[in-house]
C-alpha positions as semicolon CSV with decimal commas, in nm:
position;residue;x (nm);y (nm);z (nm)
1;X;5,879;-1,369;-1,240
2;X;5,635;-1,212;-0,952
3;X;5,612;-1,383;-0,619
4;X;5,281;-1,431;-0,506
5;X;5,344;-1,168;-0,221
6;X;5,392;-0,888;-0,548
7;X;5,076;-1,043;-0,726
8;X;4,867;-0,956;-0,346
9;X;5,007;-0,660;-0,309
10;X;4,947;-0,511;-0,651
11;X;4,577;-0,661;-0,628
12;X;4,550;-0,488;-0,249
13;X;4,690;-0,134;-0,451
14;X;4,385;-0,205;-0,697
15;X;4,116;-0,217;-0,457
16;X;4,093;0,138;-0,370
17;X;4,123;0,231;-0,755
18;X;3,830;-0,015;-0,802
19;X;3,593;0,178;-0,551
20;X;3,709;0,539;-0,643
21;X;3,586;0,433;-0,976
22;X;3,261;0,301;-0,841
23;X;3,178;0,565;-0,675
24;X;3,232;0,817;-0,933
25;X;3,052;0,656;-1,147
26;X;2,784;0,650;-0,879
27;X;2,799;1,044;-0,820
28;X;2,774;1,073;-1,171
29;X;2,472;0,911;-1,236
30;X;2,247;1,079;-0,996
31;X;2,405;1,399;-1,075
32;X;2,287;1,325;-1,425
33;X;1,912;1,230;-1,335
34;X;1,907;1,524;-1,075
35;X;1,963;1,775;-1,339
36;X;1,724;1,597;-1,566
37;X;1,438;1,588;-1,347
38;X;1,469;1,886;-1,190
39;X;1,310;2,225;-1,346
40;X;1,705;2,320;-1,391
41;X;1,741;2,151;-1,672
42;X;1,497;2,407;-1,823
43;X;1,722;2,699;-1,801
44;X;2,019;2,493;-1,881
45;X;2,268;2,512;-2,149
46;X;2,180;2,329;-2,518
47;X;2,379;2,058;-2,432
48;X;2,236;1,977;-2,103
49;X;1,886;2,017;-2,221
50;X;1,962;1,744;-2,486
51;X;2,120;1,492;-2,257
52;X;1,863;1,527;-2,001
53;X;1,592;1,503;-2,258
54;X;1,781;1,156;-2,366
55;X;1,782;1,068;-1,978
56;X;1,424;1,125;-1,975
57;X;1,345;0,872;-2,250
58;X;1,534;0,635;-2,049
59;X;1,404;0,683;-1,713
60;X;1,055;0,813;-1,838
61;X;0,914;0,738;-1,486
62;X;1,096;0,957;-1,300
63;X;1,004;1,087;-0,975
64;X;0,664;1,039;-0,971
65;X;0,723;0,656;-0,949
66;X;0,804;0,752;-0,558
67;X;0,561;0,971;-0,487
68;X;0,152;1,074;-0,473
69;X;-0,035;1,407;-0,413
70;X;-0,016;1,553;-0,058
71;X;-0,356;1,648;-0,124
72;X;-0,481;1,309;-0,202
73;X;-0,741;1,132;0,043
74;X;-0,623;0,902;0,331
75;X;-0,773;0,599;0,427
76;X;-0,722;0,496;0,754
77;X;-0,861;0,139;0,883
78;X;-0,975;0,146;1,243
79;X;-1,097;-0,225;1,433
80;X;-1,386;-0,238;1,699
81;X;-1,271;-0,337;2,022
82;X;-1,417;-0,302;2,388
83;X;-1,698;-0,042;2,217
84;X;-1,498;0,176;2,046
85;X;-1,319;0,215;1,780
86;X;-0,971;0,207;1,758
87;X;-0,679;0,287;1,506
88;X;-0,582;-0,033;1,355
89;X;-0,273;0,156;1,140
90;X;0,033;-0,027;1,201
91;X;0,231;0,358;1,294
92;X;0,458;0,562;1,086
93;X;0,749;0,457;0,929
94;X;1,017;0,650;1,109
95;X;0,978;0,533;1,454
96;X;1,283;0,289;1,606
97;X;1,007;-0,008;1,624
98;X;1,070;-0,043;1,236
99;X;1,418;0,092;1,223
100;X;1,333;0,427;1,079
101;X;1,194;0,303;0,792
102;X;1,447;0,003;0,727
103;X;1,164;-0,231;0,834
104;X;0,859;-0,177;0,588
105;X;0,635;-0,356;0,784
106;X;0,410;-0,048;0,853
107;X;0,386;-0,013;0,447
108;X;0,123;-0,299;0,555
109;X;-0,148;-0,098;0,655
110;X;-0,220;0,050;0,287
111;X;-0,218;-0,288;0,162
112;X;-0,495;-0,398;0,414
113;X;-0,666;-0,133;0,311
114;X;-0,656;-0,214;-0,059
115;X;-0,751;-0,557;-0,011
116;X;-1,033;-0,469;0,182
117;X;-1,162;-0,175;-0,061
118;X;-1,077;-0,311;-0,404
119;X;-1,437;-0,390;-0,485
120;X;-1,615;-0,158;-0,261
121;X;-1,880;-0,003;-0,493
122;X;-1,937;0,374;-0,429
123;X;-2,253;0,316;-0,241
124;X;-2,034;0,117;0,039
125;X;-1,926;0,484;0,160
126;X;-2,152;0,705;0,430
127;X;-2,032;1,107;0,398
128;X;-1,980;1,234;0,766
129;X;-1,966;1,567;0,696
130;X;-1,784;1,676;1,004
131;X;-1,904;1,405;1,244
132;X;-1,615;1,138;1,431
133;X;-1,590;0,762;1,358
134;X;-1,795;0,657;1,663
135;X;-2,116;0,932;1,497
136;X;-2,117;0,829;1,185
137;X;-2,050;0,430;1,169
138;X;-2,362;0,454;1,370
139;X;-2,518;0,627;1,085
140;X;-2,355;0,398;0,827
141;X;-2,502;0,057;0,652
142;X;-2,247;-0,246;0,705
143;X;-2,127;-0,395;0,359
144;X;-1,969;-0,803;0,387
145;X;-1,662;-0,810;0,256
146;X;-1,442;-1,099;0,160
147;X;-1,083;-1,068;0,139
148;X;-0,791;-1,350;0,124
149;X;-0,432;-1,310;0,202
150;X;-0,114;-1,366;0,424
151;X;-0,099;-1,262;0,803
152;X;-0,427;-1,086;0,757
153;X;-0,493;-0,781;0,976
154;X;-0,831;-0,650;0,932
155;X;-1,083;-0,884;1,013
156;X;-1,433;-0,883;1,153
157;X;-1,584;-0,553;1,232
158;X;-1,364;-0,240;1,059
159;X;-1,472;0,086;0,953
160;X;-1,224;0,273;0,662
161;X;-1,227;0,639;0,734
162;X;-1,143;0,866;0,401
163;X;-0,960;1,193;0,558
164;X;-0,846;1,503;0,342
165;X;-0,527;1,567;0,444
166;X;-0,497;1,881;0,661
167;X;-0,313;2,170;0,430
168;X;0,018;2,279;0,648
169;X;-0,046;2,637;0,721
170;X;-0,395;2,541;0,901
171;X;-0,260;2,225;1,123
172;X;-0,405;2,292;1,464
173;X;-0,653;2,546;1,387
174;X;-0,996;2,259;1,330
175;X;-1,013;1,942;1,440
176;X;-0,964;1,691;1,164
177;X;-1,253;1,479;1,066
178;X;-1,342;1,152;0,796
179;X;-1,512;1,279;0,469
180;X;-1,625;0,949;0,451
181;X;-1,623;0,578;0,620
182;X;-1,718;0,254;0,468
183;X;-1,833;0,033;0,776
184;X;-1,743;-0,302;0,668
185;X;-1,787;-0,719;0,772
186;X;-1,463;-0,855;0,676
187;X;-1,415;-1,239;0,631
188;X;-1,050;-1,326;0,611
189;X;-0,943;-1,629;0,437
190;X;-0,598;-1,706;0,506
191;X;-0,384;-1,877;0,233
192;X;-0,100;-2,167;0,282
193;X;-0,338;-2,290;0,589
């Protein structure tokens, strides 16, 4: 019969068996959806090709779940305060105030902005065609918006600024200005209060 300092001790040898396993299994499984997903798998032997067609079916969402154009349209949200207008993006991710990235609260910002343009018709947006925020909200009709939430952000007086992103090779070379603003009236109705 096994004293109970055997039955620990065997348990104790199990433990690193336990996470070897795990983390093979681990290893395994994004080695598998790497070579699915990525255009190796074209030039791949038959049997690879099949298996990560059969991963595909499973995971049919694949990368693009994670990701959006580089060459898509940003909106930025900027608040008016003592005459101007300022930035009212919460920051990037990756700076220590949210942990590089391990606090999402800067993920925020683009829902703000979806709250506030979800039923913007297209005639709510002024083309600036090269001017700065300050030139053309001038130029720009205000549209009242309504929008209800938790710890609401943009309220009163906020202009959305639509920006094509700058392509790599040119950063520096023009100074980057909105396509288009909305100039918007926001009423914020806070939920739970």
């Amino acid at each position: 019969m096994m004293g109970s300092s055997e039955m620990s001790s065997s348990a104790e040898a199990n433990q690193p068996t336990a996470a070897w396993i795990h983390h093979t299994i681990v290893i395994v499984a994004v080695i598998i959806l790497s070579v699915a997903w990525l255009p190796i798998s074209e030039t791949a032997p038959q049997p690879i090709r099949s298996l990560g067609s059969q991963v595909k079916n499973f995971t049919v969402q694949g990368w693009g779940f994670f990701t959006k154009s580089p060459r898509e349209a940003v909106v930025t949200p900027y608040s008016h305060k003592d005459g101007r207008w300022i930035s009212a993006g919460r920051g990037p991710n990756a700076i220590p105030k949210y942990a590089f990235g391990l606090d999402r609260t800067s993920r925020l910002t683009e829902f703000d902005v979806q709250l506030a343009s979800e039923n913007l018709p297209d005639e709510a947006w002024t083309e600036c065609a090269g001017l700065d925020i300050e030139s053309c909200a001038g130029d720009a009709s205000q549209v009242d918006v309504t929008v209800s939430g938790y710890d609401l952000r943009l309220c009163g007086d906020v202009v959305l600024a639509s920006t094509t992103p700058q392509p790599w090779a040119y950063r520096g070379q023009y100074e980057v200005t909105p396509d288009k603003i909305a100039l918007l009236d926001i009423s914020c109705e806070e939920l739970g209060s």
